[in-house]
C-alpha positions as CSV (number, residue, x, y, z in Angstrom):
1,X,158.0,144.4,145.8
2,X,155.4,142.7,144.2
3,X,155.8,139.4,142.0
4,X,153.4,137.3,139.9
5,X,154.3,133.4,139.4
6,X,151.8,133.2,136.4
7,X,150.5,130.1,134.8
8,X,151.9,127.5,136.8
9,X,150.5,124.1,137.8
10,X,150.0,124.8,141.6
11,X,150.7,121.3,143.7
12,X,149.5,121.8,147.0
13,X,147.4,120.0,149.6
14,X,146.5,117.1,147.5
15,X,145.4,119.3,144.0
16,X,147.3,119.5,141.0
17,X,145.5,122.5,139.0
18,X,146.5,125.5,137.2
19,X,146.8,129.1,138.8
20,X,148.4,131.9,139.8
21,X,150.3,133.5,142.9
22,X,151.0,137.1,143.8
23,X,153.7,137.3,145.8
24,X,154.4,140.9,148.3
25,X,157.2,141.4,150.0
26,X,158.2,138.1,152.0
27,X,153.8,137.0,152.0
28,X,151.2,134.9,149.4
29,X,149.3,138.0,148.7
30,X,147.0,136.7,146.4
31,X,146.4,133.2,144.6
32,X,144.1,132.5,141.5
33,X,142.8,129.6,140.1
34,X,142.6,129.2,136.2
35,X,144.7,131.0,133.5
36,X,145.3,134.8,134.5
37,X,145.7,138.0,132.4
38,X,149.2,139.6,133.5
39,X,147.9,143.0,132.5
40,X,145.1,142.8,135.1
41,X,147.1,142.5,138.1
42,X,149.7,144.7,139.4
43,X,153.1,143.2,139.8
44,X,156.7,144.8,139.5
45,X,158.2,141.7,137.8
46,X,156.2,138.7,135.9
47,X,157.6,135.4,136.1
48,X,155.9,132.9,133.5
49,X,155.6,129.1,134.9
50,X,153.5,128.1,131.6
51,X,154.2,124.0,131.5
52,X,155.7,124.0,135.1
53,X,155.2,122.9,138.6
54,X,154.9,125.5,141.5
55,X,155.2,123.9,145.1
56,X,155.6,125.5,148.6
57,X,159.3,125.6,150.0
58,X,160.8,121.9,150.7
59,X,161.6,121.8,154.9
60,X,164.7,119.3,155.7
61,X,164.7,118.7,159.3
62,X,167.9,116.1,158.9
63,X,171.2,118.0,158.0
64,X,174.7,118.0,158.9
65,X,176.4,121.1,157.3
66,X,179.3,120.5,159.5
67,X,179.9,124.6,160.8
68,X,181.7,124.6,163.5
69,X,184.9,122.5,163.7
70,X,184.6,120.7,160.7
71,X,184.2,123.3,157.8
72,X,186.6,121.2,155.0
73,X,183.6,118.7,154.9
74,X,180.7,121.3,154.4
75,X,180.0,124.6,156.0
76,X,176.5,127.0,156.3
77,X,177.3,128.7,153.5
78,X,178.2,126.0,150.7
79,X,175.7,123.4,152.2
80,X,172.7,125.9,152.3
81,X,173.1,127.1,148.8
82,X,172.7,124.0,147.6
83,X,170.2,123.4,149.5
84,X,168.4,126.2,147.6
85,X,169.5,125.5,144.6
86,X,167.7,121.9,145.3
87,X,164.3,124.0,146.0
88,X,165.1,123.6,150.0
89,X,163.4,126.5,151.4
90,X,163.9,125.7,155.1
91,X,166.4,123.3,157.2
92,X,167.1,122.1,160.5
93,X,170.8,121.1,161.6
94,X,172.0,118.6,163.8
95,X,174.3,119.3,166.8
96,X,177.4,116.9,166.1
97,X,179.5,119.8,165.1
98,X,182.4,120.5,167.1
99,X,182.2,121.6,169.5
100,X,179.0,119.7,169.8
101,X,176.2,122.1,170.4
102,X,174.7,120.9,173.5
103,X,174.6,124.3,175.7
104,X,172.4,127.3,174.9
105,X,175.1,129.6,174.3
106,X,176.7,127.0,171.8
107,X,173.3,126.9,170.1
108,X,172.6,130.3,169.7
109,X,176.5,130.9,167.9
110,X,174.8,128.4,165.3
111,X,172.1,130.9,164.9
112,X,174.2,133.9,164.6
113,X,176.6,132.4,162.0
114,X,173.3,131.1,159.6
115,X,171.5,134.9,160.1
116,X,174.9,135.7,158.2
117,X,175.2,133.5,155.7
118,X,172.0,131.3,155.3
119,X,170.1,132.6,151.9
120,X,167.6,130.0,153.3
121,X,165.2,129.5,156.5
122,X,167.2,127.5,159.1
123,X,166.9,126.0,163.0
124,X,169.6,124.0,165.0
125,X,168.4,120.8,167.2
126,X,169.7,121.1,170.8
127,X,172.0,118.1,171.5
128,X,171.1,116.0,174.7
129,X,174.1,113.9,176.5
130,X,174.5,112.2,180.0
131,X,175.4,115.6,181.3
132,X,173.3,118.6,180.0
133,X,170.3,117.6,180.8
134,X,169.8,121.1,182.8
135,X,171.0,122.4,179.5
136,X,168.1,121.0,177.0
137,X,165.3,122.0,179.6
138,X,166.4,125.3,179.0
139,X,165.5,125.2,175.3
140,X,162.7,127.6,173.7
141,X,160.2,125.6,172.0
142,X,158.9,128.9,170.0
143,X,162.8,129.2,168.6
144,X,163.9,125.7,168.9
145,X,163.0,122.9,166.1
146,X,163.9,120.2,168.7
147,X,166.0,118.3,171.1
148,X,168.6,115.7,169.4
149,X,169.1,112.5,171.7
150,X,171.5,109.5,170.1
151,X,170.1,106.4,171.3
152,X,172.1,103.5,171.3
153,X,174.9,104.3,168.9
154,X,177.6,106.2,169.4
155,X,178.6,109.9,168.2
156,X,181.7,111.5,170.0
157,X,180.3,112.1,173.4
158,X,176.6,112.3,172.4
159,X,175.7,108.9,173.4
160,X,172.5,108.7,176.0
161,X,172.7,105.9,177.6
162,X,171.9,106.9,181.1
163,X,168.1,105.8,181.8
164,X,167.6,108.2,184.7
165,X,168.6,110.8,181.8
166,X,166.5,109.6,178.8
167,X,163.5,109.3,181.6
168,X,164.1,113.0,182.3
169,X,164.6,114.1,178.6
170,X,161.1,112.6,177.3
171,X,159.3,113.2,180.9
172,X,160.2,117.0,180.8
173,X,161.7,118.2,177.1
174,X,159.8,121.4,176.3
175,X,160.0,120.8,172.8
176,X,159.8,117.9,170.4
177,X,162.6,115.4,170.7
178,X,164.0,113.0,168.1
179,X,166.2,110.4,168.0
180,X,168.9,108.2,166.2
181,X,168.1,105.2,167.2
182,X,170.7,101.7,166.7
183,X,171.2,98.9,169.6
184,X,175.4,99.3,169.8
185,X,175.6,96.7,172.2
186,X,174.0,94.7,168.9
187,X,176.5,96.4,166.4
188,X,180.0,95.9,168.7
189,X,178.6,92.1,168.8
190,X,178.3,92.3,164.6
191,X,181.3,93.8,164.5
192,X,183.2,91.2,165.8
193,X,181.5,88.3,163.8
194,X,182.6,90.1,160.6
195,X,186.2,90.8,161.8
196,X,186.6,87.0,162.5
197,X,185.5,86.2,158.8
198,X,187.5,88.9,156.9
199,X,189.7,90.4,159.1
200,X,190.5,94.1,158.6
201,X,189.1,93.9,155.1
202,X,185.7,94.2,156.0
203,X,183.6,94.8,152.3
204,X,181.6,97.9,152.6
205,X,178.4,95.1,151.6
206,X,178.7,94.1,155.1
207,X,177.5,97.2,156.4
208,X,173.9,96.1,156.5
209,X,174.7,93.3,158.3
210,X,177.1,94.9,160.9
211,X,174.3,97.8,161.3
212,X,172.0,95.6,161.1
213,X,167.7,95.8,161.5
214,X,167.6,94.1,164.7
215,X,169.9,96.9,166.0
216,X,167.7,99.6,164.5
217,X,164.6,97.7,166.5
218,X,165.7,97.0,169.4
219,X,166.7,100.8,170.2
220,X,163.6,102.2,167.8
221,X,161.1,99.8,169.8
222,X,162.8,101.0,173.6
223,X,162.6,104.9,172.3
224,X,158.8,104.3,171.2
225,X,158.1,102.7,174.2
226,X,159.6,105.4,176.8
227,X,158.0,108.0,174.6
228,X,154.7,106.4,174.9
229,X,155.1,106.2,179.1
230,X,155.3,110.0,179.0
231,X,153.6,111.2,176.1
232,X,156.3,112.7,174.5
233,X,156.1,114.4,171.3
234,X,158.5,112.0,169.7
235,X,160.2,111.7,166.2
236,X,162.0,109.1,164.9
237,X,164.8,109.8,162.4
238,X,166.0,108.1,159.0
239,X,164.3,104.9,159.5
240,X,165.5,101.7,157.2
241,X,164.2,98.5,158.2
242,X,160.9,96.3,157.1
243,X,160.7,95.5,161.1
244,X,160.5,99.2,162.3
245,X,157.5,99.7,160.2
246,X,155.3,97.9,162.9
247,X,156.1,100.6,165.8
248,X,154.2,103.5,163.7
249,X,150.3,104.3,162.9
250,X,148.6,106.1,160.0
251,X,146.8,109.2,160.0
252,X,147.7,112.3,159.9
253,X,150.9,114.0,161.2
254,X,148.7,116.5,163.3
255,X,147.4,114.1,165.3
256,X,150.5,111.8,166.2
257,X,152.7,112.3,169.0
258,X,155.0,109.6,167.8
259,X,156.0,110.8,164.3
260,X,158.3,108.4,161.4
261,X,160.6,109.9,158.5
262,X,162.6,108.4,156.0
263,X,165.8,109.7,154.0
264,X,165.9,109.8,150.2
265,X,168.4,107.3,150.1
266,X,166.5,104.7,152.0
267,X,164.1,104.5,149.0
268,X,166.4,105.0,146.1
269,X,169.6,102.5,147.0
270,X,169.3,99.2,148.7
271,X,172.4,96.8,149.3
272,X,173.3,95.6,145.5
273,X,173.9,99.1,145.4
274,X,177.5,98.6,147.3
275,X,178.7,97.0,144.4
276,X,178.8,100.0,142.6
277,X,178.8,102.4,145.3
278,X,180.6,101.3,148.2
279,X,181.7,103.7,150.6
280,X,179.6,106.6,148.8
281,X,176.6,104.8,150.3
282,X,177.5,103.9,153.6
283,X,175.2,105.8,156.0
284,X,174.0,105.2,159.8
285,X,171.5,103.7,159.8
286,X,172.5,101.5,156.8
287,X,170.7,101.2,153.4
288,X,169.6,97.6,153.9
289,X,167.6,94.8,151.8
290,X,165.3,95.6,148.8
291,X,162.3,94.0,150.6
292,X,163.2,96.9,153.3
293,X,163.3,99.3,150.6
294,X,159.9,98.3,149.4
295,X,158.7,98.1,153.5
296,X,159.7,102.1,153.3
297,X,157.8,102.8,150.4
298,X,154.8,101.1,151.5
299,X,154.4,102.5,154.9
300,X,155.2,106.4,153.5
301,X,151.9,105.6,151.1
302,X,150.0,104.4,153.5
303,X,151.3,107.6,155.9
304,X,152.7,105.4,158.6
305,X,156.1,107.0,157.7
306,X,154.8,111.2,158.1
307,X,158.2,112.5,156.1
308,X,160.9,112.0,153.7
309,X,164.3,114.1,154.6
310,X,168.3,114.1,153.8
311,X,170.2,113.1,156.3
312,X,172.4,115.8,154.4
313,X,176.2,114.7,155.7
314,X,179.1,115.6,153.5
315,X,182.3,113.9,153.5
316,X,185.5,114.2,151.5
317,X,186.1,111.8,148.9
318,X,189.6,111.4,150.4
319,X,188.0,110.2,153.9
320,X,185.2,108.3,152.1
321,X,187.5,106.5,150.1
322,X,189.4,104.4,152.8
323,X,188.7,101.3,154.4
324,X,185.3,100.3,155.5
325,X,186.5,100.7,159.2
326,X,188.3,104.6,158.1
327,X,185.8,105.6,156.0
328,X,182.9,107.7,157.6
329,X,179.0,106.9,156.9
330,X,176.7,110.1,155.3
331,X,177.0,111.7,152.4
332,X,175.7,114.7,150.7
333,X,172.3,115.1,148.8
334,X,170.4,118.1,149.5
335,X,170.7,119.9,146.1
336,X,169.2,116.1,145.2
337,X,166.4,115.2,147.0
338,X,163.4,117.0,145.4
339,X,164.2,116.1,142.1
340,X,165.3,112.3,143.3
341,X,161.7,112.2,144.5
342,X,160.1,113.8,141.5
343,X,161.9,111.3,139.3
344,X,160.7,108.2,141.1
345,X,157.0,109.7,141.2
346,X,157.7,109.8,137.7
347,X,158.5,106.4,137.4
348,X,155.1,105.2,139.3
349,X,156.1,104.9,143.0
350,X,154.5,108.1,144.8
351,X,152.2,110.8,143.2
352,X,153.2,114.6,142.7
353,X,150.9,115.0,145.4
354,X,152.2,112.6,148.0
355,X,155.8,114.0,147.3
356,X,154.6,117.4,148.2
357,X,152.9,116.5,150.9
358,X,155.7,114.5,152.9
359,X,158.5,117.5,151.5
360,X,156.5,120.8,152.4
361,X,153.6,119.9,154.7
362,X,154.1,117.4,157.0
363,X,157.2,118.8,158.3
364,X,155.6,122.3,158.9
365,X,152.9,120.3,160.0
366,X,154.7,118.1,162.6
367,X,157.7,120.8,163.7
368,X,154.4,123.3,163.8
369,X,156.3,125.9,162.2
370,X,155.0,129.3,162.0
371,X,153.3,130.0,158.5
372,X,155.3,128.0,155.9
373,X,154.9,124.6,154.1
374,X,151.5,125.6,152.5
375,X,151.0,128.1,149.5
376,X,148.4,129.6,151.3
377,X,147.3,133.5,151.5
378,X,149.4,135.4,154.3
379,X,151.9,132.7,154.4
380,X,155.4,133.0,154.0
381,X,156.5,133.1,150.1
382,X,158.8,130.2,150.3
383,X,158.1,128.7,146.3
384,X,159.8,126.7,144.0
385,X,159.5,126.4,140.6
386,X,160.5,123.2,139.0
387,X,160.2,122.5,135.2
388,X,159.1,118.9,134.7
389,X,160.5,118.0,131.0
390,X,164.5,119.6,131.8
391,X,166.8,116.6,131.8
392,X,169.6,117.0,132.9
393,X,172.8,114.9,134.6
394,X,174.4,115.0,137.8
395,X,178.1,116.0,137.2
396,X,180.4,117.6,139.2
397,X,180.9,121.1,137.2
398,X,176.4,121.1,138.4
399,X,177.4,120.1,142.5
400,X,177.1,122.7,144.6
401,X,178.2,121.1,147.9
402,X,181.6,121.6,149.2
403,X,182.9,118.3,149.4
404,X,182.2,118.4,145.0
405,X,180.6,115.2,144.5
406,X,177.4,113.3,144.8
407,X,176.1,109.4,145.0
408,X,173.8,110.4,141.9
409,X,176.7,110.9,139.7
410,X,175.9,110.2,136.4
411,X,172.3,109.9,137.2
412,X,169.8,111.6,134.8
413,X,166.8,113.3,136.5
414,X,164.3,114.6,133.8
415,X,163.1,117.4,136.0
416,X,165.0,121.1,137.3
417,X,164.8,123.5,140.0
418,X,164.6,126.9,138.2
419,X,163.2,129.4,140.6
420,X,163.6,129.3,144.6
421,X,161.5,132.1,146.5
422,X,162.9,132.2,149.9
423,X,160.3,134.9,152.1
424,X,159.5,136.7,149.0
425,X,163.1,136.9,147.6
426,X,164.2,134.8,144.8
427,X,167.1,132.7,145.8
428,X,167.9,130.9,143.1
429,X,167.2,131.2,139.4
430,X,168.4,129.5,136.4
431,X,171.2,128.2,138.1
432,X,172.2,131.5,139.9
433,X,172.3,131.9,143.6
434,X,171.9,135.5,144.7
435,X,174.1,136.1,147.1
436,X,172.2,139.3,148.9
437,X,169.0,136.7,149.9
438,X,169.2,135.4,153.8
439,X,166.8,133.4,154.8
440,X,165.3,133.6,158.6
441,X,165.2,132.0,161.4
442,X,162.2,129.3,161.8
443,X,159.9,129.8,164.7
444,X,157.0,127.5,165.8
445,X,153.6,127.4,167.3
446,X,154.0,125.3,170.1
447,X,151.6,125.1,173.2
């Protein structure tokens, strides 16, 4: 099967120019420059991208899509078409399912269920606790996207507080490891100086306070630090705070050990947005002060920060709409995130360019995944076709996710996924999800 994606403006590896690409099977055959006569080249179906932007696959390595044990939030199905539908090529789940998925066999269930029902690319993180540290040595770096180790706070029995543990997960892991990182000794101690000024009725505003950036430093900093001591291929997750900024380096993502991402929410919300918000926003880490927000954007310029991400974590409106102490932290926003970005880079803060590049390559780049992240000859066909002048407004006949709604309800984003090649196939188009595409599993060149 041969297709041709004609006329597009190709954004890729820091150029924005017009061209072509010839897509066989699940490969980039062939890509050309410059306007192209259809007639010349041989192709069983011609899609024409006159007037729109062509990109490689987004890669998400911060999901929860809640499969096993907690299906009425989200589930592999639901959660990964929409993450197509979003232009999400490729993603990486977490293991706070239930059971948690912190033994081998565990894991590879995950990857059994998604080979079923994925239509995209997919990889599970191995969970780390006090007790399985047999367990994570054991995992494949050429299958495995990475270890998951909770550092500091608290999630169901997933906590690592055990030094003689964390010393033997960074000395030894085989893979890349990456961390939540909050002090809870610092949050408990929060906790209890907002309780004794409102009681019960804690205001969701507080959370930024409570989960605060001296507890995101203090366990960032220690994580860095042990990571440095053993040179561990380390990877921060969903950073939020001005402070934090000063533990990272720029350069390039190939040559960092110690890598820095950032969630789409961290640069869109900051905490006037509780007023109107409230619980819809509450996430761990927090969304914290505007002069963070603007910290986040200036170090993911300046490529301190390597990548931006989800932290994709659906909740019911029912649950998200109790108290602040009821009401869980996440929420979803994978069908969101691409065009969230492209909207702000319309609006002056990043370049088409810069999106791309912390979206598509720097994940592939930093996970070293096998072939994809590029639009590059011989590489996996994982495209997306967005048209740039398509507004359009969050609602929740348009959400995909299970848990049916969104914090950008109401919001207006001027540009729209239309086409999502997942290994060739096409995954999503015009608002249709083809239910016959399954994506594959992710694999990596690791030494």
């Amino acid at each position: 099967m041969k297709t041709l994606l004609k006329n597009a403006v190709i954004i890729n590896e820091g150029i924005s120019q017009q061209g072509s690409v010839l897509i066989e099977d699940a490969f980039i055959k062939k890509i050309y420059t410059g306007r192209v006569d259809p007639a010349t080249i041989e192709a069983d179906q011609v899609i024409d991208a006159t007037g729109k932007y062509l990109i490689p696959g987004v890669i998400d390595d911060q999901v929860h899509f809640r499969e096993p044990g907690l299906t009425h939030k989200g589930d592999i199905t639901t959660e990964s078409r929409a993450a197509v539908a979003g232009g999400v090529t490729s993603w990486m789940e977490m293991p706070n399912t239930n059971p948690q998925t912190v033994t081998q066999e565990l894991l590879e269930q995950k990857y059994q269920r998604a080979a079923q029902v994925s239509p995209a690319n997919y990889s599970f993180y191995m969970g780390a606790t006090n007790d399985n540290l047999e367990e994570v040595l054991k995992t494949d770096p050429s299958k495995v996207c990475g270890i998951k180790v909770f550092m500091g706070s608290s999630t169901g029995n997933m906590l690592v507080d055990d030094a003689k543990i964390l010393s033997g997960i960074f000395k030894d892991a085989p893979t890349l490891v990456a961390a939540h990182c909050e002090d809870e000794a610092t949050i408990q101690e929060n906790i209890k100086i907002a309780r004794a000024s409102y009681g019960e009725n804690i205001p969701v505003s507080r959370h930024a306070y409570i989960r605060s950036a001296e507890a995101c430093f203090r366990s960032s900093s220690k994580a860095v630090e042990l990571a440095a001591r053993f040179g561990t291929q380390f990877h921060v997750l969903h950073l939020s705070t001005a402070q934090e900024m000063s533990l990272f380096s720029s350069g390039p993502v190939k040559d960092k050990l110690i890598t820095a991402e950032v969630c789409v929410h961290h640069l869109w919300f900051d905490e006037k947005d509780y007023i109107t918000h409230g619980n819809r926003i509450k996430w761990n880490p927090s969304i914290k002060t505007a002069k963070d927000k603007e910290a986040l954007w200036e170090a993911l310029l300046s490529d301190r920060i390597d990548m931006v991400a989800t932290d994709h974590a659906p909740h019911t409106l029912e649950e998200k709409s109790n108290t602040y102490f009821k009401a869980p932290s996440g929420g979803p926003l994978i069908q969101h995130s691409l065009v969230a970005m492209l909207e702000m880079s319309r609006k002056g803060f990043i370049s088409l360019e810069k999106v791309v590049q912390k979206m598509c390559h720097a994940p592939a780049d930093l996970f070293r995944i096998d072939r994809r992240g590029y639009i590059r000859e011989g590489y996996f066909a994982d495209l997306v076709v967005v048209d740039p002048n398509e507004n359009w407004v969050v609602s929740p006949e348009n959400i995909l996710y299970k848990c049916g709604w969104s914090p950008f309800e109401g919001t207006e984003f001027s540009h729209q996924v239309t086409h999502t090649f997942v290994n060739g196939e096409l995954a999503f188009r015009d608002g249709t999800i083809d239910e016959s595409v399954s994506g594959k599993r992710l694999e990596f060149i690791r030494e």
